[in-house]
VOTI-382067 format. One line per 4 residues: number of its first residue (from 1); their letters; for each residue x, y, z of N, C-alpha, C. Coordinates in Angstrom, 2 decimals. Atoms other than C-alpha are relative to their C-alpha. Layout:
! VOTI-382067
NUM	A	X:Y:Z:X:Y:Z:X:Y:Z | ...
//
This chain:
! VOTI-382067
1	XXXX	-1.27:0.30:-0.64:-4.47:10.00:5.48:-0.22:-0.28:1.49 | -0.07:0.24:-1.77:-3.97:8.55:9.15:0.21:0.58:0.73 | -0.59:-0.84:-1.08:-3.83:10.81:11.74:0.13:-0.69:1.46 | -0.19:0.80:-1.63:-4.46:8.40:15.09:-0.40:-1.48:-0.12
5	XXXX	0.36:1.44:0.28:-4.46:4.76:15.80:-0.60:0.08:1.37 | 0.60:0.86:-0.83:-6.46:3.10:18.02:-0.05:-1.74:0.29 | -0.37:1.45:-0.30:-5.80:-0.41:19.53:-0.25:-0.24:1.46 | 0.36:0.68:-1.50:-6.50:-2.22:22.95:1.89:-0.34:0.74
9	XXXX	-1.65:0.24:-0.28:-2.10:-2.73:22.76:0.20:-1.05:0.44 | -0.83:1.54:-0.59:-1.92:-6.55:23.67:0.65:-0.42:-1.03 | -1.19:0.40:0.95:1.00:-8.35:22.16:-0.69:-0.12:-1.33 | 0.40:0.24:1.34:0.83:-8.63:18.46:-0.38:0.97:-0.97
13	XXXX	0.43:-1.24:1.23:-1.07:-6.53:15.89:0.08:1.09:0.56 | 0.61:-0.67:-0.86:-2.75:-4.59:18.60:1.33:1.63:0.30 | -1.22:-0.43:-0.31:0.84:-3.74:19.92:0.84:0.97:-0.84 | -0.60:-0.34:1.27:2.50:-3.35:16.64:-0.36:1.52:-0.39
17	XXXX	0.50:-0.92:0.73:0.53:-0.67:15.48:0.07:1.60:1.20 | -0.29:-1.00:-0.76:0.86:1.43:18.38:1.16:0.69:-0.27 | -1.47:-0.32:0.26:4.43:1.47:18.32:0.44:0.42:-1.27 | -0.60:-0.62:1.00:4.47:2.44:14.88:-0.91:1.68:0.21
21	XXXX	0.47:-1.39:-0.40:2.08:5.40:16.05:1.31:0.80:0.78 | -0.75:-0.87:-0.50:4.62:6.65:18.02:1.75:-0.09:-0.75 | -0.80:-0.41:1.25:7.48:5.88:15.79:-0.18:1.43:-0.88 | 0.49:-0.90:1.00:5.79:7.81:13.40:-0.33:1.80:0.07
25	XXXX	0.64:-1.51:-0.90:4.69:11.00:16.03:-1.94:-0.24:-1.00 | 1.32:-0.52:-0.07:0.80:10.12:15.06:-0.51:-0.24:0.99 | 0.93:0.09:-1.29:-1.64:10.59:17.77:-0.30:-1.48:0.09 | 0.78:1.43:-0.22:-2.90:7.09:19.34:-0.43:-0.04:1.27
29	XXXX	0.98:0.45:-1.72:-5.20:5.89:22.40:-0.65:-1.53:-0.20 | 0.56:1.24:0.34:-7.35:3.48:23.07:-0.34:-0.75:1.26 | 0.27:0.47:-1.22:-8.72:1.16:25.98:0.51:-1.57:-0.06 | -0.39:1.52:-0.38:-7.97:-2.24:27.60:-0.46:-0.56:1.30
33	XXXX	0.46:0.76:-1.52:-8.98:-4.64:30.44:1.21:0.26:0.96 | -0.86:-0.45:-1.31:-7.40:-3.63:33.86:0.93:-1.03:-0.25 | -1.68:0.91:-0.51:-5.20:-7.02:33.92:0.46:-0.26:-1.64 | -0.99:0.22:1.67:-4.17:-6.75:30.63:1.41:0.25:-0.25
37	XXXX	-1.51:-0.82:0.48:-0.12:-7.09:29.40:0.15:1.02:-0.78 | -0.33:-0.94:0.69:-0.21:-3.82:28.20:0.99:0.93:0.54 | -1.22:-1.01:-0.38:3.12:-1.18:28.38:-0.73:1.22:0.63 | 0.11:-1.45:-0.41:2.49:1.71:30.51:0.30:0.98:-1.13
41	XXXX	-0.43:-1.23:0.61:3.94:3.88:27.85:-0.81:0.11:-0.85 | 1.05:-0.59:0.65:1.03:3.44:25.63:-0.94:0.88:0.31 | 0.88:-0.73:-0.73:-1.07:5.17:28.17:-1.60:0.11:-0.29 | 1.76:0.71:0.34:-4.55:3.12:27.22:-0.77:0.54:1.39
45	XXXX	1.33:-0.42:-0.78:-7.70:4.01:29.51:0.75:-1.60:0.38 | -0.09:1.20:-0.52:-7.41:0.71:31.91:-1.38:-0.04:0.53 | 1.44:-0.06:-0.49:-10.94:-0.45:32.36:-0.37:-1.14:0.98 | 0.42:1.17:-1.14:-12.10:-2.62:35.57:-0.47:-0.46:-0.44
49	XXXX	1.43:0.65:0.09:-14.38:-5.23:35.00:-0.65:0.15:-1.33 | 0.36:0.07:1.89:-14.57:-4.67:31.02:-0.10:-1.45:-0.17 | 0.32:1.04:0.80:-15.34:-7.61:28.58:1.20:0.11:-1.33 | -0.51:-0.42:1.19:-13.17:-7.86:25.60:-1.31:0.71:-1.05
53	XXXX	0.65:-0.20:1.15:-16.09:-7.35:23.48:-0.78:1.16:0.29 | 0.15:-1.57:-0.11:-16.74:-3.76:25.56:0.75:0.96:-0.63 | -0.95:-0.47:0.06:-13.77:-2.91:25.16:0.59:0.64:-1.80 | -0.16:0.04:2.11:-13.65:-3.70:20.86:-1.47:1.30:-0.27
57	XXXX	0.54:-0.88:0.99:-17.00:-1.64:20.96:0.26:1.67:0.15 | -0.93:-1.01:0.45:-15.38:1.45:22.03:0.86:0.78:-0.91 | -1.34:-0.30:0.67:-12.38:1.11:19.94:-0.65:0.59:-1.53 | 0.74:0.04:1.70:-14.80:0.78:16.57:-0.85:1.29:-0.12
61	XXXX	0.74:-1.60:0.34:-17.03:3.68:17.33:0.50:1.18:0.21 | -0.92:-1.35:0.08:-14.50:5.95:18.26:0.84:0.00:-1.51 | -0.90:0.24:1.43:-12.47:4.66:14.65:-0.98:0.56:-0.87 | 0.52:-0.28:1.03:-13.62:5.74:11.30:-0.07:-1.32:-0.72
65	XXXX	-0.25:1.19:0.66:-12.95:2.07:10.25:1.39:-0.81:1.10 | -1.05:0.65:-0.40:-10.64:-0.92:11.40:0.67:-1.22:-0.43 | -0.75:0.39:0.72:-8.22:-3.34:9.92:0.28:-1.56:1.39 | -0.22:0.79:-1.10:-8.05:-6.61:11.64:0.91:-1.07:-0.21
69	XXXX	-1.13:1.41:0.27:-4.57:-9.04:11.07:0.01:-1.81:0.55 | 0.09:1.43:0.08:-5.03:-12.69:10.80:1.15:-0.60:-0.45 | -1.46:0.42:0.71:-1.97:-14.94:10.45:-0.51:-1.48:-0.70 | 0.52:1.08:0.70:-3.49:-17.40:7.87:-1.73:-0.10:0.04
73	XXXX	1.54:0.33:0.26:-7.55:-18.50:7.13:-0.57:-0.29:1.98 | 0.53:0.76:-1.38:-8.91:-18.25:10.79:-1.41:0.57:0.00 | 2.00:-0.04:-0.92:-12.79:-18.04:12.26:0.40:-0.14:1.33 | -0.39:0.12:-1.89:-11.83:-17.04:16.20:-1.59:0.84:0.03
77	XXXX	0.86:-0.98:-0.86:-14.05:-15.37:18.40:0.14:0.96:0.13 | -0.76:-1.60:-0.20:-12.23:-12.39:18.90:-0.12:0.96:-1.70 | 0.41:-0.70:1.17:-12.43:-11.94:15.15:-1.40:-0.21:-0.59 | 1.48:-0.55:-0.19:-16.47:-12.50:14.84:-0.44:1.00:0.81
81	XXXX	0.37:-1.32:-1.18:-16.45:-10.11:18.08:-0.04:1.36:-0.93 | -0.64:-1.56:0.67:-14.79:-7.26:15.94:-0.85:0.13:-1.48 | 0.76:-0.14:1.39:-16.89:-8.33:12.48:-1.64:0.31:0.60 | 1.29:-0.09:-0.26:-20.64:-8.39:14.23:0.16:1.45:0.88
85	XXXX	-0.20:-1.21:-0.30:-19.54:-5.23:16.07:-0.11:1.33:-1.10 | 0.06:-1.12:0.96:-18.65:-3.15:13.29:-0.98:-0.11:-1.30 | 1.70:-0.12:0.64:-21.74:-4.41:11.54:-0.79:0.80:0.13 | 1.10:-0.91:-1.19:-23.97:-3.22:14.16:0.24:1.22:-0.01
89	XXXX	0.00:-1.41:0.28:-22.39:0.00:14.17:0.59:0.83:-1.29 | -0.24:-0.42:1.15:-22.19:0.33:10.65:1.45:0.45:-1.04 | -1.14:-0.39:0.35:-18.57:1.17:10.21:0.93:-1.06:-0.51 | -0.51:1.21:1.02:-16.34:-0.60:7.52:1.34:-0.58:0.60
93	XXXX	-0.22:0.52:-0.67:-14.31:-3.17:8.44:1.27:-1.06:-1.07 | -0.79:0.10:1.17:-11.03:-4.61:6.33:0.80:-1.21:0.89 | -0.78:1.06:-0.49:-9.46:-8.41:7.22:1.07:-0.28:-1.09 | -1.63:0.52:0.65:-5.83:-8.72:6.41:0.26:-1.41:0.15
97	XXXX	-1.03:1.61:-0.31:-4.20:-12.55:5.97:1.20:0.46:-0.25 | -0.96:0.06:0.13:-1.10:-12.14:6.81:0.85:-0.54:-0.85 | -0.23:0.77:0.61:-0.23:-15.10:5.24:-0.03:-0.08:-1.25 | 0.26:-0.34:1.19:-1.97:-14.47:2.18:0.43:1.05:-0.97
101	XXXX	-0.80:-1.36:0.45:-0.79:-11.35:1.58:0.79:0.80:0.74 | -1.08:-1.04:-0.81:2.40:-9.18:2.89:0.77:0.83:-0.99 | -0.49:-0.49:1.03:4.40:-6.86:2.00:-0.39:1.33:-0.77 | 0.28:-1.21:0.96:3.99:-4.02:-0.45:-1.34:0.26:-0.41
105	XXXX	2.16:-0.35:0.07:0.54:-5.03:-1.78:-0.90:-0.15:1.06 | 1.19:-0.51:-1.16:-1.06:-5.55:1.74:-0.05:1.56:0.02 | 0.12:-1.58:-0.20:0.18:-1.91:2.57:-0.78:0.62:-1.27 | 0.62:-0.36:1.60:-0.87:-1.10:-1.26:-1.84:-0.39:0.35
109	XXXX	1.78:0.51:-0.65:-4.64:-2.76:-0.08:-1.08:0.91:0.76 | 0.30:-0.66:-1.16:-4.76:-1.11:2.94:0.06:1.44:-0.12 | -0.09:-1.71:0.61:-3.85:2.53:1.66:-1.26:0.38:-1.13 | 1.00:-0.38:0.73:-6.58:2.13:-1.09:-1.72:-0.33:1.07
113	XXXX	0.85:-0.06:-0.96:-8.93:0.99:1.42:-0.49:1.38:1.06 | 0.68:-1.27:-0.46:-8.55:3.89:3.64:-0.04:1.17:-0.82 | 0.30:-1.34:0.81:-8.70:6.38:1.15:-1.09:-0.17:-0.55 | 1.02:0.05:0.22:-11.68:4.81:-0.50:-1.40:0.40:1.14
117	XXXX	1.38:-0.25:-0.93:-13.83:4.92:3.13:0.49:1.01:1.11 | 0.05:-1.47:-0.44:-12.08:8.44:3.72:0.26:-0.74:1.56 | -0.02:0.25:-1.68:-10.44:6.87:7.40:1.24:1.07:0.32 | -1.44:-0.81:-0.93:-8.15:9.46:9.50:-0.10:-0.72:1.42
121	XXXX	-0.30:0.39:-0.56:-8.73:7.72:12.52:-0.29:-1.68:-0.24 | -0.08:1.43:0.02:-7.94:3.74:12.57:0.17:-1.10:1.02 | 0.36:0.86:-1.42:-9.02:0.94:15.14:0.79:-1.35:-1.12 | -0.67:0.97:0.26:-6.27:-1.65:14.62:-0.14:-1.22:0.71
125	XXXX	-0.22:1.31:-0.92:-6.29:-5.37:16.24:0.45:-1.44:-1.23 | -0.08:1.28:0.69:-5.60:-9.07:15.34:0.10:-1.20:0.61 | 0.12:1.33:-0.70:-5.27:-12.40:15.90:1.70:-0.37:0.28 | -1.58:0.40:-0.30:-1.53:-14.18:17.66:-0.24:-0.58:1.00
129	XXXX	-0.04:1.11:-0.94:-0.80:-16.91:19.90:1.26:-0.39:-0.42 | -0.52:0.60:-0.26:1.85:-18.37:21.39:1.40:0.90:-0.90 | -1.27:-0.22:0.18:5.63:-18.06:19.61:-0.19:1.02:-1.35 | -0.01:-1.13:1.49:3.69:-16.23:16.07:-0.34:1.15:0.41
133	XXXX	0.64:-1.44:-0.41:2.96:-13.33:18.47:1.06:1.25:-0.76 | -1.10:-0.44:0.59:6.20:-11.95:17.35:0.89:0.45:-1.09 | 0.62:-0.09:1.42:5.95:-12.83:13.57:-0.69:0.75:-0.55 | 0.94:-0.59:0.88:2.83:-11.06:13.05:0.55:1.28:0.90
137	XXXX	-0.30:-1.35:-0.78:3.97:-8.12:15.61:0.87:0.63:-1.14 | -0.91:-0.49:1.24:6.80:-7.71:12.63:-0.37:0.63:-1.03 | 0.34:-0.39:1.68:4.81:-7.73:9.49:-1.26:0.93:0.75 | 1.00:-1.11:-0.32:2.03:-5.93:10.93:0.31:1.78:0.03
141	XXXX	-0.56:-1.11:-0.06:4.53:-3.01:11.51:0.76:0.18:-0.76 | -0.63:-0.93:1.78:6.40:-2.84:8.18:-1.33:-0.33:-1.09 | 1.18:-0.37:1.05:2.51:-3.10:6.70:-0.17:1.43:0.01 | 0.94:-1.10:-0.43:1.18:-0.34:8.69:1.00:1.47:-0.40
145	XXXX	-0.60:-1.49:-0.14:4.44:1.87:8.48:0.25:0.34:-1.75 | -0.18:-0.58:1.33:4.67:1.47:4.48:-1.52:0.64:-0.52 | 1.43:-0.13:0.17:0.89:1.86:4.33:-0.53:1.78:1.11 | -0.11:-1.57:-0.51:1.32:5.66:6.28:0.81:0.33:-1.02
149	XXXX	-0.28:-1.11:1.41:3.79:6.72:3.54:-0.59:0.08:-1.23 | 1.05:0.27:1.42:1.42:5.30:0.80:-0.79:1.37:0.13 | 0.64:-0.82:-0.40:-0.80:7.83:2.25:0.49:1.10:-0.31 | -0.44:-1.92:-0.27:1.32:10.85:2.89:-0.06:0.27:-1.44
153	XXXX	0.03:-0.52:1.06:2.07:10.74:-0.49:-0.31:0.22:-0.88 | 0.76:-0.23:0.81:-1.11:10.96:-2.04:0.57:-0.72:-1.04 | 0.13:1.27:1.25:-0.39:7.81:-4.65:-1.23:0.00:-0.17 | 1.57:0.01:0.23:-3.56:7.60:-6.87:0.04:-1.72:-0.28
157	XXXX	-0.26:1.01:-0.31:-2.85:4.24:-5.73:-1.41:-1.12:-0.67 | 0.95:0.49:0.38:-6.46:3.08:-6.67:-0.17:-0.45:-1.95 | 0.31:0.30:1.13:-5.91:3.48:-10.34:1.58:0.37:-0.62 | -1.53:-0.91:-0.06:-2.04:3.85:-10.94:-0.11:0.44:-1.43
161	XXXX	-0.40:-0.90:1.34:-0.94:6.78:-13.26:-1.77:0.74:-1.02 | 1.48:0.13:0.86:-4.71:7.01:-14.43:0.28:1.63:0.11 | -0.16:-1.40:0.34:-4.09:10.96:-14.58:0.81:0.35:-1.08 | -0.45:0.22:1.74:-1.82:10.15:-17.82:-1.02:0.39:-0.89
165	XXXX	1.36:-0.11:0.74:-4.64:9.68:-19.40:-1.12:1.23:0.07 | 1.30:-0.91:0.16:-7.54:11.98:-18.17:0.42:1.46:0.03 | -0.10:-1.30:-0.11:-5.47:15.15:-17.48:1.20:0.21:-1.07 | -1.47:-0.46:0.77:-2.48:14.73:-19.65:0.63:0.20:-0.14
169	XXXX	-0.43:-1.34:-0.86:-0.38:15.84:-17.20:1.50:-0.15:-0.65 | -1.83:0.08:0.93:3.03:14.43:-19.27:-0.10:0.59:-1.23 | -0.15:-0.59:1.40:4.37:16.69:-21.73:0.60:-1.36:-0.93 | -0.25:0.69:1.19:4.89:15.18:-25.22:1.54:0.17:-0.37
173	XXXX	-0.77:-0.30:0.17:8.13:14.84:-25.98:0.63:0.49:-1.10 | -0.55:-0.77:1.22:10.20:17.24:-28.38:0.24:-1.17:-1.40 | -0.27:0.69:1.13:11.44:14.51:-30.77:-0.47:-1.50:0.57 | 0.44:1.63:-0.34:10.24:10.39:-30.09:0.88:-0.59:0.27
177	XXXX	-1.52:0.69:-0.60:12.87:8.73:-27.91:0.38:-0.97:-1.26 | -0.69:1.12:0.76:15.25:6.39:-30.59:0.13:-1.04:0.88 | -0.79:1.21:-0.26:16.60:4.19:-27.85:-0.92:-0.21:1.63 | 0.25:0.30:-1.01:15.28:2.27:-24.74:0.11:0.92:1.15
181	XXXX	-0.27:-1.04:-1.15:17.11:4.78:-22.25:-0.38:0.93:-0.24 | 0.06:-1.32:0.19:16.30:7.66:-23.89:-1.62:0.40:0.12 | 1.24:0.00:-0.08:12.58:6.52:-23.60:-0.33:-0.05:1.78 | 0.16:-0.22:-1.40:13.00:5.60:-20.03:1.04:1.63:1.04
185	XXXX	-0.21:-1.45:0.46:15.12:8.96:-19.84:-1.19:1.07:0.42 | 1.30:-1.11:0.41:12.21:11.01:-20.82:-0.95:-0.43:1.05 | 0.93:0.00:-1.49:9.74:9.18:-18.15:0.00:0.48:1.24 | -0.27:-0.59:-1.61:11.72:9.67:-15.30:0.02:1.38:0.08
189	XXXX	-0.48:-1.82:0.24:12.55:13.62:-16.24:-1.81:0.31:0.40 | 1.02:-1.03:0.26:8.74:14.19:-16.53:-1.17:-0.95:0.92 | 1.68:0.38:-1.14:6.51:11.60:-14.12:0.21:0.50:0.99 | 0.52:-0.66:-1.23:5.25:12.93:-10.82:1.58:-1.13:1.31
193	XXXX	-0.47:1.10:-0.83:7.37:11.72:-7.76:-0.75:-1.10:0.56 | 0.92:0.74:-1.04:4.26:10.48:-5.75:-0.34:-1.28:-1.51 | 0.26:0.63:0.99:3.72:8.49:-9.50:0.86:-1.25:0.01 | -0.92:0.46:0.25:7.28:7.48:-9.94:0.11:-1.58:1.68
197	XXXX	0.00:1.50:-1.00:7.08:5.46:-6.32:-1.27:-0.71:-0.17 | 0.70:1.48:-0.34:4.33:3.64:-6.69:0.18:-0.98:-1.37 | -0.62:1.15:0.67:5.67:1.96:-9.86:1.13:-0.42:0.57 | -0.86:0.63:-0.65:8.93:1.52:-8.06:-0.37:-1.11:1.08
201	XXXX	0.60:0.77:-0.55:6.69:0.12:-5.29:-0.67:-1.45:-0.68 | 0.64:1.05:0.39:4.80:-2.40:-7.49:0.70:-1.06:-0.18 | -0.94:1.58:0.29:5.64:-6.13:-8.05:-0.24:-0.37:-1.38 | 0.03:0.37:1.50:6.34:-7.31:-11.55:-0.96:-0.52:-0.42
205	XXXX	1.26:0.39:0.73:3.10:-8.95:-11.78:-1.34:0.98:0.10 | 1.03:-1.62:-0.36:1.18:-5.28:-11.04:0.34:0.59:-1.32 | -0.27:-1.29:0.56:3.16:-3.74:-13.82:-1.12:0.15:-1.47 | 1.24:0.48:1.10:0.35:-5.33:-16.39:-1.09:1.63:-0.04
209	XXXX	1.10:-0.55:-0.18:-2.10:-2.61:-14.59:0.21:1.78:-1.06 | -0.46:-1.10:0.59:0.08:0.35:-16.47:-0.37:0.10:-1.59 | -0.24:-0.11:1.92:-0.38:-0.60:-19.97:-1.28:0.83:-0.66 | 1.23:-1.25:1.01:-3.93:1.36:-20.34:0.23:1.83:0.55
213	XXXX	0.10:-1.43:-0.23:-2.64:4.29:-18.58:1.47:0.45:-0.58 | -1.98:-0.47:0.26:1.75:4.97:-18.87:0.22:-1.23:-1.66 | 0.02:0.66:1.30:1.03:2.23:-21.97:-0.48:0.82:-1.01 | 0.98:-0.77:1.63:-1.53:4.25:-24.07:0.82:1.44:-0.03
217	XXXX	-0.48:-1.09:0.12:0.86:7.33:-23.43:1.89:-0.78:-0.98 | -1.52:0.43:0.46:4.06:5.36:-24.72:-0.54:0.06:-1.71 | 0.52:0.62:1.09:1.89:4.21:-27.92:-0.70:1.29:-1.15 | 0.67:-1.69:0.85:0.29:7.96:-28.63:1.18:0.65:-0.47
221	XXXX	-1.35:-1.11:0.34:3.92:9.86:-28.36:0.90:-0.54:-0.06 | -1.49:0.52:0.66:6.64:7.61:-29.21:0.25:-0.81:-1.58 | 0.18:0.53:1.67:5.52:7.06:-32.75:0.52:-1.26:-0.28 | -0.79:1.05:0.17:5.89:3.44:-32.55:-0.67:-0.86:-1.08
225	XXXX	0.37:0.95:0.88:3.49:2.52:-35.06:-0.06:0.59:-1.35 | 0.02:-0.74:1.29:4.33:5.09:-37.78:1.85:-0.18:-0.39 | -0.84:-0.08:0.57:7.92:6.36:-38.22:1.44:0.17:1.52 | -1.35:-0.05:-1.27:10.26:5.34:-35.05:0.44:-1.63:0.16
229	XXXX	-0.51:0.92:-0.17:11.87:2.23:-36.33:1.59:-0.51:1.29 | -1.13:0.43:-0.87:14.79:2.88:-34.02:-0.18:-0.62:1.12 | 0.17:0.45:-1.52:13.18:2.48:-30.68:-0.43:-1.45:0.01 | 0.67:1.52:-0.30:11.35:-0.89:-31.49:1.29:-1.03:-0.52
233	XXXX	-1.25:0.92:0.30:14.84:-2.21:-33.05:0.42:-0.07:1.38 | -1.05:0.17:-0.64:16.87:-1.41:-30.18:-1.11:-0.76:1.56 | 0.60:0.96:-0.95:14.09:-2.94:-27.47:-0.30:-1.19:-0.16 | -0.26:1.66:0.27:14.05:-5.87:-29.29:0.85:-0.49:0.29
237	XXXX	-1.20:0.11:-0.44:17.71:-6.15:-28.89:0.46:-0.12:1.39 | 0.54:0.08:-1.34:17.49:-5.22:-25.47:-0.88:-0.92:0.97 | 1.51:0.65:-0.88:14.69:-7.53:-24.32:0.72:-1.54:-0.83 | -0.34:1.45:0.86:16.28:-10.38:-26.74:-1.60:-0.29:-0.57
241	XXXX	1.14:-0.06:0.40:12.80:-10.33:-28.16:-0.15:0.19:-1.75 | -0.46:-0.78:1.78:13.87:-10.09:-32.24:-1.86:0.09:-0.72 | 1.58:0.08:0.73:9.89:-10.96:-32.96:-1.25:1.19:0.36 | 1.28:-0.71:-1.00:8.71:-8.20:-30.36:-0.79:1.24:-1.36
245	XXXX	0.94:-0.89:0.35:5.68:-6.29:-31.85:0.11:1.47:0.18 | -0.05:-1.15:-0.31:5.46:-2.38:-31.73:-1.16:0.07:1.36 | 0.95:-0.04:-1.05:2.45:-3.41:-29.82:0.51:0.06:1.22 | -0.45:0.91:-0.65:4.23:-5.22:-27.23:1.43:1.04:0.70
249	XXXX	-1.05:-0.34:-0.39:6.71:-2.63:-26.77:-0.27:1.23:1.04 | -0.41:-1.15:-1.25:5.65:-0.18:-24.16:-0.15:-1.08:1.41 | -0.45:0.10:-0.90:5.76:-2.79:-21.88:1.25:-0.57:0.20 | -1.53:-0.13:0.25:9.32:-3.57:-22.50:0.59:1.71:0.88
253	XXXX	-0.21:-1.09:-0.67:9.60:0.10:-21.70:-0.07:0.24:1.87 | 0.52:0.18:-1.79:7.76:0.14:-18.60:0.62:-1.06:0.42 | -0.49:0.80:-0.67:9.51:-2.69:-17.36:1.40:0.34:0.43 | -1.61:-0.30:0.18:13.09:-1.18:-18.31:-0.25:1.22:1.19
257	XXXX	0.28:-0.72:-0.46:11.65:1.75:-16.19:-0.90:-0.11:1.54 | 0.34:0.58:-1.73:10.58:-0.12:-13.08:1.23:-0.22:0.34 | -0.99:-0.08:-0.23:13.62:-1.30:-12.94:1.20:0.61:0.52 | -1.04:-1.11:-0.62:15.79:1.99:-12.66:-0.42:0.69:1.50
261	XXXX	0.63:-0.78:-1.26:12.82:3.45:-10.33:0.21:-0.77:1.22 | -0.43:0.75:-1.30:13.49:0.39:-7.82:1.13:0.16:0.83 | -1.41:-0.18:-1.20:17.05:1.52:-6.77:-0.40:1.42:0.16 | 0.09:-1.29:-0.07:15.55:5.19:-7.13:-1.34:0.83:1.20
265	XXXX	1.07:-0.37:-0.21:12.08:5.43:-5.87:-0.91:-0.87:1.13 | 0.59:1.17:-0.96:11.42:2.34:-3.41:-0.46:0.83:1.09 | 0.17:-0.31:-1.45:9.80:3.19:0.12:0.92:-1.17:0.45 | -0.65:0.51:-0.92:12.29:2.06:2.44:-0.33:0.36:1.64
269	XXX	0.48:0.18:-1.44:11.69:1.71:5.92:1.19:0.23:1.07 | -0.71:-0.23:-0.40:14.32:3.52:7.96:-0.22:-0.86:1.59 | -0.07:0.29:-1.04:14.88:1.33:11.30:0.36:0.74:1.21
//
């Protein structure tokens, strides 16, 4: 989980990420060139006679890792500075496209990232010019601030729900849901919260990744391929699907059950 950011604070990513440090109350620092537009209230080290590319190797060896925002396919200088840097000093090194990706699954990226290379402190920067300084200053700070609650709340974000499976941790239910609701019903009563948001979090083309973990649990205990003609009637009905398979039907389920969790379970981003 994130405990401090680190950034140099010039407009843009740099910026962004500060300000969600202190939004947030986590610790942040960090250095910058003496004539640099940076806010007094970040309260950066101001360094005379620095280099930018002194200044980046600071930021990286004091970080555990750093995350660098690009607004579309670029090759700058500033972003080879920050990649041959954190080469050299061995520490891992994660390029966001803005462009390419925003939104839920960057933060979703970026949360499995630092939990895979174990980061509590994070050396943020990026690339911005001219009128997109402002643009990426935006998304950079509803990445970074959904990508701190990803965190807090311990999502096993890397492999969703995969504790279905290896620990078992959902009881079986007393009788095999009959009806669509009574199946999505029974999920919500008994998945984890930190579980329940990150399917609410996911995008309809993620929900595929459920079917070997919250799938092989629909398919073991809702007797859909022995003696529970009700439930696969009435999700056919439901789904307009009259041909759907028993196979085919826990993700019908799971889908009916993203659905409710999205007005229930979303991260929202209080302004």
């Amino acid at each position: 989980m994130i405990e401090k950011i680190i950034s140099n604070g010039t407009p843009g990513a740099a910026a962004a990420a500060l300000e969600i440090a202190v939004k947030l109350g986590l610790a942040y620092g960090g250095w910058c060139r003496a004539g640099e537009a940076v806010p007094d209230k970040f309260h950066l080290e101001r360094l005379a006679g620095a280099s930018h590319r002194s200044v980046t190797e600071m930021a990286v060896e004091a970080s555990h890792g750093s995350v660098f925002f690009i607004p579309g396919e670029t090759a700058s200088i500033r972003l080879e500075t920050t990649r041959k840097i954190a080469l050299h000093r061995n520490k891992p090194l994660l390029i966001q496209d803005l462009d390419g990706e925003n939104g839920f699954s960057a933060s979703r990226r970026i949360a499995v990232w630092i939990a895979e290379n174990e980061i509590k402190v994070l050396h943020v920067d990026g690339e911005s010019a001219g009128h997109a300084v402002y643009s990426v200053a935006d998304k950079v700070s509803k990445i970074l601030e959904s990508t701190f609650f990803l965190s807090m709340i311990e999502t096993d974000i890397t492999a969703p729900l995969r504790s279905v499976v290896e620990r078992e941790r959902l009881p079986q239910p007393e009788n095999p849901p009959e009806t669509l609701k009574t199946a999505v019903d029974h999920l919500e009563r008994t998945l984890a919260l930190k579980d329940k948001a990150a399917i609410a979090n996911m995008t309809s083309d993620e929900l595929v990744s459920l079917q070997y973990t919250l799938g092989s649990y629909i398919n073991t205990h809702f007797d859909l391929f022995t003696s529970n003609p009700g439930l696969l009637t009435d999700c056919q009905r439901r789904s307009g699907q009259w041909d759907l398979a028993p196979k085919d039907v826990a993700a019908v389920i799971i889908r009916a059950l993203w659905d409710r969790l999205r007005s229930t379970c979303r991260i929202r981003i209080v302004k």
